[in-house]
N, C-alpha and C positions, 0 to 999 in steps of 0.2 A: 504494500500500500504506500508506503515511503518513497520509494524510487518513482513511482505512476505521480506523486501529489509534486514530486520534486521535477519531472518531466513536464508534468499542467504550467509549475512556474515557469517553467524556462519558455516555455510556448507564450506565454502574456506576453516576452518583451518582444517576440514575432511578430504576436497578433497583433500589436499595441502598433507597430510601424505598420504594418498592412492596412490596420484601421482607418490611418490617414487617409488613404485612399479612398475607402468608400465612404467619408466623410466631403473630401473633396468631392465625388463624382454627383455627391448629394449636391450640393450647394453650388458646383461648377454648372451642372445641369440647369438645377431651380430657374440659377439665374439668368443662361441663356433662353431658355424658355420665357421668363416674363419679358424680358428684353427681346423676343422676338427674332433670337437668332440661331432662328432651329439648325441651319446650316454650320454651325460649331457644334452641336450634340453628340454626333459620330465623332469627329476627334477628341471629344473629352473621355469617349468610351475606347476607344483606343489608346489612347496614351494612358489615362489611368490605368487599365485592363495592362496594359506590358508594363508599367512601372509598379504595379505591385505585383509583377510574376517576378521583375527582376530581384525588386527586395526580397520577397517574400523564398526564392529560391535562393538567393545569397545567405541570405540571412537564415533560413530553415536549415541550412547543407552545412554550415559554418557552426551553427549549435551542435549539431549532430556530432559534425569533427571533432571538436570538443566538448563531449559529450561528458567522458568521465570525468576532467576535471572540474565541469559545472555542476553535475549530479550532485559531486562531495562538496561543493560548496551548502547543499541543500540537506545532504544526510548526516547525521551523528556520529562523530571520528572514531567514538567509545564502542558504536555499536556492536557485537557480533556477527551480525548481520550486514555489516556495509557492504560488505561483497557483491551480495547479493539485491539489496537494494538498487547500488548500481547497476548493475545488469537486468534489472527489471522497468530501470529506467530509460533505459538505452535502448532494450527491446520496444518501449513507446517510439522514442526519439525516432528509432527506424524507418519504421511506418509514419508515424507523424509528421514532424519534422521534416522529412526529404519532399513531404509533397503538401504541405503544409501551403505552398502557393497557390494550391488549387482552391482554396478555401477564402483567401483573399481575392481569388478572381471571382468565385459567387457570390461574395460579398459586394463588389464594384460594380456586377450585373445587376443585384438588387438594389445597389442605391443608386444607377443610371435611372432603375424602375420607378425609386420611390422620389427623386431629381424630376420627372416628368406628372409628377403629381398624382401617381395610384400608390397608395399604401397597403390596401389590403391584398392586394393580388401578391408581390412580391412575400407579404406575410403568409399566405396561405401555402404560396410555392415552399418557401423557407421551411414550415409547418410541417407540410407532407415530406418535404424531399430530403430533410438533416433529420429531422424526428421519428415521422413513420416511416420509413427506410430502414435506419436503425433497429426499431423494434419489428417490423417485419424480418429483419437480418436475423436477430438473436432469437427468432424462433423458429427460423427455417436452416439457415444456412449454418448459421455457428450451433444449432443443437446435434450437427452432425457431425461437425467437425471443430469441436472444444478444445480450441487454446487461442490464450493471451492474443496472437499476430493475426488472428480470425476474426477477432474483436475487433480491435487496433484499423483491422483495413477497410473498417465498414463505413468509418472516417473520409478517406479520400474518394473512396465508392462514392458516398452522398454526396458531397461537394462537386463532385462532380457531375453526377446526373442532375443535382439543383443550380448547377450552374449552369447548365446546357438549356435546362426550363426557363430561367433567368433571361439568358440570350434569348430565346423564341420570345418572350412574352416582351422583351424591350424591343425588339424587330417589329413585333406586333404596334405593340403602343406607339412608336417613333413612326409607323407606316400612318398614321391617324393626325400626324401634324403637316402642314403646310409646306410646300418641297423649297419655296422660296422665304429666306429671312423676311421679318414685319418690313421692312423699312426698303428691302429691294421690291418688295411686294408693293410697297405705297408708292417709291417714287415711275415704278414703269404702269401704274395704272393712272399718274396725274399728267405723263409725258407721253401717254397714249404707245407706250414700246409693246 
């Protein structure tokens, strides 16, 4: 349990830089949307979308590398058991951790989503595809085949099917806005273009 609570930490300061991102793609979005500059909304979701794959693989691959000596910063030097908590953490980091950007990329699909002003849809994708994923997992797939790395993978599995939902459903919603910016839109209908 130690090694798994000590791998969760070391994930926050991943998630914590990745977070930037779907934070930005919220607010980069919002804004060009009321500004009427639907034609920058693709390159917010692009650029955000590879810059949190770049951190998020830098930065997940690079914890990983140093994995043990991070673990021990998190486990008990006394315990008997250090050994082994490291190695329990490590087997998260593995799984986790390496792919850990995938996770930051479904997150930047749902805040392009929730940037263009649907909240509930991205919630319910979110909902279904990181939660009931999961427990549909742990009673189909992992009760057949029980261990820790079965578990562990059911992780990247979701994020990635929720992120792929994420993408449809932002293609969807961005197909529903106007193909030209407010303001090119105003001036070639006052210039008869």
């Amino acid at each position: 349990m130690a090694g798994n609570t000590a791998s969760m930490s070391l994930e926050g300061f991943v998630y914590t830089a990745m977070n930037s991102f779907y934070q930005t793609a919220i607010s980069f979005t919002g804004q060009n949307l009321g500004g009427g500059k639907y034609s920058r909304i693709n390159k917010i979701m692009i650029r955000c979308v590879l810059l949190v794959f770049i951190v998020g693989f830098v930065m997940g691959n690079l914890f990983y590398l140093a994995g043990r000596p991070l673990l021990s910063l998190y486990v008990d030097k006394d315990s008997p058991a250090r050994e082994a908590m490291i190695d329990i953490g490590l087997r998260r980091m593995k799984i986790i951790m390496t792919t850990y950007f995938t996770c930051g990329m479904m997150d930047v699909m749902c805040g392009m989503i929730r940037g263009l002003g649907y909240g509930i849809m991205p919630m319910m994708v979110s909902l279904i595809g990181a939660c009931g994923f999961r427990i549909i997992w742990i009673f189909t797939f992992f009760r057949h085949f029980h261990s820790l790395e079965n578990l562990y993978i059911s992780y990247p599995i979701s994020w990635v099917i929720t992120g792929l939902v994420h993408f449809i459903c932002f293609v969807y919603v961005r197909s529903k806005l106007p193909k030209k910016d407010a303001e090119t839109a105003a001036a070639s209908y006052s210039t008869g273009i």
